[in-house]
N, C-alpha and C positions, 0 to 999 in steps of 0.2 A: 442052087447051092454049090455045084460043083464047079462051075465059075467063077465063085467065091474062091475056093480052097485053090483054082488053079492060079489064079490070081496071088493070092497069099504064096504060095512057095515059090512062087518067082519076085518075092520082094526081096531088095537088098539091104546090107544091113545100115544104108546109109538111106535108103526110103523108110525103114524101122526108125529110125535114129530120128526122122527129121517128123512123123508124125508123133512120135512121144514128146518131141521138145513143145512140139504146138498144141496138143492137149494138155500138157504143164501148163505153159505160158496163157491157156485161153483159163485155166481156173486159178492163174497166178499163184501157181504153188512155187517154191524153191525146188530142186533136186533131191534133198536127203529126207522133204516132209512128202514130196511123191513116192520116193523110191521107200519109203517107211510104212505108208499106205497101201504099196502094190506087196508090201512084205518081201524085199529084198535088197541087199546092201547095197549103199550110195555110190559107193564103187564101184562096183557092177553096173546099176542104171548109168551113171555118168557115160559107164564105157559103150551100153549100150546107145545113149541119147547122139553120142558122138559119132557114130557107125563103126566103131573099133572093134564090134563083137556082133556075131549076128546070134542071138538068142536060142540054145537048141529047140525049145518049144513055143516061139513067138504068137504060135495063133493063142495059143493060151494066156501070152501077156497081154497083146492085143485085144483081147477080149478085157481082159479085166481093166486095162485102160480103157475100154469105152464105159465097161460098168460103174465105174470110179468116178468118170468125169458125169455119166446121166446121175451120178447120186448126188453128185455136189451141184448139179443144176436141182435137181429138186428140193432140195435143203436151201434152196434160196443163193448159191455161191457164187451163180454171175447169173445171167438176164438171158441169154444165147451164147449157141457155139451148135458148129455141127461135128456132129459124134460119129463115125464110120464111114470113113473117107480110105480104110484101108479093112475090109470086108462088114 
């Protein structure tokens, strides 16, 4: 577990940015219907999907992006993807 977390705060905001785009992309959401799901402005997500902003508590979105994308694989919303490629 602590490999985990050392891992995670040596992420940049531009390895942030590039696994959000591809947990988007793998349950083909848009931007404003993810970032409305993760509960917070499109604006924001876009800044973060881009690596323009590194997220003050990113293991927190991280998490809930991986929660987000397992609940739409069980609800039937695509077939595969792998979920935690960033702790």
């Amino acid at each position: 577990m602590s490999q985990i977390n050392e891992c995670q705060e040596q992420l940049t905001a531009e390895e942030i940015g590039e696994f959000l785009t591809n947990m988007r992309k793998a349950i083909n959401f848009p931007q404003h219907l993810f970032a409305e799901e993760l509960g917070i402005r499109r604006s924001t997500y876009c800044n973060y999907e881009k690596g323009r902003y590194k997220p003050k508590d990113y293991q927190i979105l991280l998490s809930s992006v991986r929660t987000l994308v397992k609940q739409k694989i069980k609800d039937g919303a695509l077939s595969c993807v792998t979920v935690g490629s960033f702790g």
